[in-house]
C-alpha positions as CSV (number, residue, x, y, z in Angstrom):
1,X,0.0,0.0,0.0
2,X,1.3,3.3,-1.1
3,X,2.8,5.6,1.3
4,X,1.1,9.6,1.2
5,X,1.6,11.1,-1.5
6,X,4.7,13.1,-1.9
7,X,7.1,14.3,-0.4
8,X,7.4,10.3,0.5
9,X,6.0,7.7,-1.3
10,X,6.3,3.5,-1.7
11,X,6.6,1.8,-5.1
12,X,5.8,-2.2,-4.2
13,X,7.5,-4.7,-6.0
14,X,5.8,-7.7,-8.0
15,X,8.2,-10.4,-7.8
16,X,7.9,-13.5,-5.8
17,X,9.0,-14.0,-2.3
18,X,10.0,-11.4,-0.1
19,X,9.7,-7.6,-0.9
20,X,13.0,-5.7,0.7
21,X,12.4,-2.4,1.4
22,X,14.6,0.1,0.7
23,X,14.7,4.1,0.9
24,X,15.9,6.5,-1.9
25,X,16.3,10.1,-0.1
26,X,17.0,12.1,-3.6
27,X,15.0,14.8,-5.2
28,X,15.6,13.7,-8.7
29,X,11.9,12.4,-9.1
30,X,12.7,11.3,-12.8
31,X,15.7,9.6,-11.8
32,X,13.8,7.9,-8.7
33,X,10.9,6.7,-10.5
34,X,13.4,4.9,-13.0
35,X,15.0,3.4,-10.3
36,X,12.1,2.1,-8.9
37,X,11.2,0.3,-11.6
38,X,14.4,-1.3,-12.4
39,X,14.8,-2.6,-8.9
40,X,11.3,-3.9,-8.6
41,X,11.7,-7.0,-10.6
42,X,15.1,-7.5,-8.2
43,X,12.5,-7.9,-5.6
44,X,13.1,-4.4,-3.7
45,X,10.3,-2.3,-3.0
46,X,11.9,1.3,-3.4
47,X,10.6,4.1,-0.8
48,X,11.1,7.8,-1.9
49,X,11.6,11.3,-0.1
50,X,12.3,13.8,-2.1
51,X,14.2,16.2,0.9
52,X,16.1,15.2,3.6
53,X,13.5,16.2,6.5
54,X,11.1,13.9,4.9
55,X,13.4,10.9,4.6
56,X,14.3,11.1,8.1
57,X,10.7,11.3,9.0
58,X,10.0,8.4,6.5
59,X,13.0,6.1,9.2
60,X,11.1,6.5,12.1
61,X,8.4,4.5,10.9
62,X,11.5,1.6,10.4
63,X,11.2,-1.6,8.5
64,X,13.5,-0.9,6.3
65,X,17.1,-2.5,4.8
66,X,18.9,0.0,3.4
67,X,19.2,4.1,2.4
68,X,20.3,5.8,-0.6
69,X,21.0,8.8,0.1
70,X,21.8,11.9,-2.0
71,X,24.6,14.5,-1.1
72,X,22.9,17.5,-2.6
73,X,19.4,18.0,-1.4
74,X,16.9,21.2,-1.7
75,X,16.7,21.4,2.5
76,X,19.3,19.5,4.3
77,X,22.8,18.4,2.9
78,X,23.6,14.5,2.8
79,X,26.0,14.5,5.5
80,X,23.4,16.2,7.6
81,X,20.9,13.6,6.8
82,X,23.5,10.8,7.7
83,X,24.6,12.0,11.3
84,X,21.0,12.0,11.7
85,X,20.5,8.6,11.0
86,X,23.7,7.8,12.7
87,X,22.6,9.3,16.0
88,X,19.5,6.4,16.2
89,X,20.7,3.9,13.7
90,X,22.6,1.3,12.3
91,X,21.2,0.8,8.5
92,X,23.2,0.9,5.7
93,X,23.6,3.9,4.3
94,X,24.5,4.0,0.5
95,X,25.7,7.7,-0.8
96,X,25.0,9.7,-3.7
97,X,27.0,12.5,-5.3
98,X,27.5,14.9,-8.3
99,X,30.6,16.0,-7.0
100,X,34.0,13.7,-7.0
101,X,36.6,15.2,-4.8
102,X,38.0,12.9,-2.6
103,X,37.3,15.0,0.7
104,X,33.4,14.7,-0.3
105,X,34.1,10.9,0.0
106,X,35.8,10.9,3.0
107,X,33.4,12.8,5.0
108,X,30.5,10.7,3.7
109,X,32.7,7.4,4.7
110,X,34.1,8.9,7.8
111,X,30.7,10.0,8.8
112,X,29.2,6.2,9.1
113,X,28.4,5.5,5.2
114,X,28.7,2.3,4.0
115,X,29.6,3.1,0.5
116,X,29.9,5.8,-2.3
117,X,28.5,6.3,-5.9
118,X,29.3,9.2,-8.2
119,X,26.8,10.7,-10.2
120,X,25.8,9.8,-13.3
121,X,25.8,5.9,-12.4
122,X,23.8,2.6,-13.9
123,X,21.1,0.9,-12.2
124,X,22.9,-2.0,-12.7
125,X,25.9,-0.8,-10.3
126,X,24.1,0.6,-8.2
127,X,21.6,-3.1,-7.8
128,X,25.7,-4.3,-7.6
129,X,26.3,-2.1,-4.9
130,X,22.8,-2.7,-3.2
131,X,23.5,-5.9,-3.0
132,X,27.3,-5.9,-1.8
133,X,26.7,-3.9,0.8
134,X,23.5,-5.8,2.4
135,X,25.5,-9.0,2.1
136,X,28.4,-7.2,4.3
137,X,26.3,-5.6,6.8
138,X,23.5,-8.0,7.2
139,X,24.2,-11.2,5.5
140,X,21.4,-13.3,7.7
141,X,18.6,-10.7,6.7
142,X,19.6,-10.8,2.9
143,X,19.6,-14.4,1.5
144,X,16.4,-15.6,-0.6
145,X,14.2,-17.6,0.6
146,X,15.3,-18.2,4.1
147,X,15.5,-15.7,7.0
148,X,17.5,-16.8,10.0
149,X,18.3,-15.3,13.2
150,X,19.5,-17.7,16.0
151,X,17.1,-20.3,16.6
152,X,14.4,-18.7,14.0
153,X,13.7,-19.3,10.2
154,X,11.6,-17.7,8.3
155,X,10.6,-19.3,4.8
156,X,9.2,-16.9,2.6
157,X,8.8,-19.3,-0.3
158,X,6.5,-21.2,1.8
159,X,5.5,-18.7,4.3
160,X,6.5,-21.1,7.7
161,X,8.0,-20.3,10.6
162,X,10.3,-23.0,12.3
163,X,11.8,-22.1,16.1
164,X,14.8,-24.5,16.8
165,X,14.1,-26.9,13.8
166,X,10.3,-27.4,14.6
167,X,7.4,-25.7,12.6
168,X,5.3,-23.2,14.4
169,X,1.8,-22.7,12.6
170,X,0.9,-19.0,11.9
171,X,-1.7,-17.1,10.1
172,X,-0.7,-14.6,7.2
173,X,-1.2,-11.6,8.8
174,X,1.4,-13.1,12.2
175,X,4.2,-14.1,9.5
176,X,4.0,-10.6,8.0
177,X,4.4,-9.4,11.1
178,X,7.0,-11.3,12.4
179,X,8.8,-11.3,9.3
180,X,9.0,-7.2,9.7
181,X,10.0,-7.4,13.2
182,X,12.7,-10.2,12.2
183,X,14.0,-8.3,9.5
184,X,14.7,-5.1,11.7
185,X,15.7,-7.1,14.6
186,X,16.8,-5.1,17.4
187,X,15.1,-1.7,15.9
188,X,11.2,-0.2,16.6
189,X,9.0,-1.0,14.0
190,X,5.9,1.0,14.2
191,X,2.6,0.3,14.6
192,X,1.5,1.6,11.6
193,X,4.4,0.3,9.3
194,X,3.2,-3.2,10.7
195,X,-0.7,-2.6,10.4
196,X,-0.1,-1.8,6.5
197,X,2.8,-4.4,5.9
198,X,0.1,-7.5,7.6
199,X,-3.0,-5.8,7.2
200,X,-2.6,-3.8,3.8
201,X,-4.2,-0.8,5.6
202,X,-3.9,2.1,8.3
203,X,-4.7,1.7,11.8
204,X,-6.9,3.3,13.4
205,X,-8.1,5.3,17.0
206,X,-7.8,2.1,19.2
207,X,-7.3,-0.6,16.9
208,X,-5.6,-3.1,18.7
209,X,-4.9,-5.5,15.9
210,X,-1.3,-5.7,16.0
211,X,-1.0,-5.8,19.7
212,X,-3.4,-9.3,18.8
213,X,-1.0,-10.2,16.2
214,X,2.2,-9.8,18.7
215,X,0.2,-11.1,21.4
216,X,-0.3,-14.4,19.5
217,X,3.3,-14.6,18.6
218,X,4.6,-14.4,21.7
219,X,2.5,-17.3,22.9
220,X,3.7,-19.8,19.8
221,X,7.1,-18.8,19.6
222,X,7.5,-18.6,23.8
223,X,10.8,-17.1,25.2
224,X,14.4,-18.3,24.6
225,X,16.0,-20.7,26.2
226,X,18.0,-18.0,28.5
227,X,14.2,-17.5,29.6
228,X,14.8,-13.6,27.7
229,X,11.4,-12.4,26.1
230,X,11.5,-11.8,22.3
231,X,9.4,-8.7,21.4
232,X,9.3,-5.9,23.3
233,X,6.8,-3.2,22.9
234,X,7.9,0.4,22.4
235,X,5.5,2.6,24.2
236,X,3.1,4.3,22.2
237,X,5.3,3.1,19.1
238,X,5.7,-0.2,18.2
239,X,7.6,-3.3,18.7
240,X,10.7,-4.4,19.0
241,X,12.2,-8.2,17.8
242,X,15.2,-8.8,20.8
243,X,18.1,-10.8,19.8
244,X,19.4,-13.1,23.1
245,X,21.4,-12.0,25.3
246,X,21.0,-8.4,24.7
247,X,21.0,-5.5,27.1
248,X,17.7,-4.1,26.8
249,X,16.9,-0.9,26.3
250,X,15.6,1.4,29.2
251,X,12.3,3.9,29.0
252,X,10.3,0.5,27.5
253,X,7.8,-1.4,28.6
254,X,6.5,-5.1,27.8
């Protein structure tokens, strides 16, 4: 389901299997659009904000893999943008530039990026690049079909969940939303993000469906062996999918 309409916007993809979402902060709306419909058929579905303010906004909501993010931008400058993210966040961060000096780089790698394109590029380096860099920074979240994070696997061919070798039965809607949670592990996922990723729709004044959803999960999948709780709710925000033997966050409640 589409995001608003600009400034931010979703383009879904139609392949098979699991849809990774990914964020273009740029304001080259031709440019962007093309994108978006060369990395569809890869299986990426390719968020856009056109200014910096509204791709930081478009973060909060998490769920996603990966940002590509422009230098120049009409409000805020890309390094801006990117000790923004890098105050809250760990996501890959993929940089964009018009200008080739060798200081520009530095900054941008210096300043948390993960890697640099010059402008003008192809989509096809940039898919190369995409990819590289997901395989480096999050090589259990990337590989097709299977999603694996200690004693969970997600198959999104087949849409099961198996916790420590044995199948867990789930509904649609709870695989979509642990497959969200999963995929983000260790970062909020909002409420709203996960009503329109399991749901295909916004939530509304007291709708309590997720917390069901969650609810549900919690019960089928149980704890971890250490006894440690796997979601964690972020008040008034979302929820969180806890990797083992983790230091949990304060200011959160169950």
């Amino acid at each position: 389901m589409p995001l608003k309409e600009d400034p931010a916007k979703s383009i879904r993809s139609d392949s098979q299997g699991l849809s990774r979402p990914i964020l273009l902060i740029d304001d080259d709306r031709d440019m962007a659009e093309m994108l978006a419909e060369y990395l569809r058929p890869e299986g990426f579905d390719l968020h856009l904000a056109y200014k910096g303010k509204d791709g930081l906004e478009r973060l909060k909501d998490g769920g996603l893999m990966l940002v590509i993010l422009d230098v120049m931008l009409p409000d805020l400058d890309g390094f801006t943008v990117l000790r923004e993210i890098r105050r809250t966040s760990h996501i890959p961060v993929v940089m964009l530039t018009t200008r080739s000096a060798m200081e520009d780089k530095l900054i941008g790698l210096n300043g948390g990026a993960d890697d640099y394109i010059p402008k003008p590029f192809t989509p096809v380096e940039l898919l190369a690049r995409i990819r590289s860099v997901l395989r480096r920074t999050q090589p259990s979240r990337f590989g097709l079909p299977f999603l694996t994070i200690e004693d969970l696997t997600l198959d999104t061919g087949s849409r099961t969940i198996e916790r420590g070798g044995r199948t867990i039965d789930c509904t649609a809607a709870e695989f979509d939303v642990l497959h969200a949670l999963v995929s983000s592990a260790g970062q909020v996922v909002t409420r709203e993000h996960l009503t329109r990723v399991a749901l295909g729709r916004s939530p509304y004044a007291g709708d309590r469906a997720i917390d069901n959803l969650v609810s549900a999960l919690r019960k089928k999948l149980g704890p971890y062996e250490n006894g440690q709780e796997r979601f964690r709710s972020s008040r008034n925000t979302g929820y969180i999918y806890l990797r083992s033997r983790v230091v949990e966050p304060q200011g959160e409640d169950r």
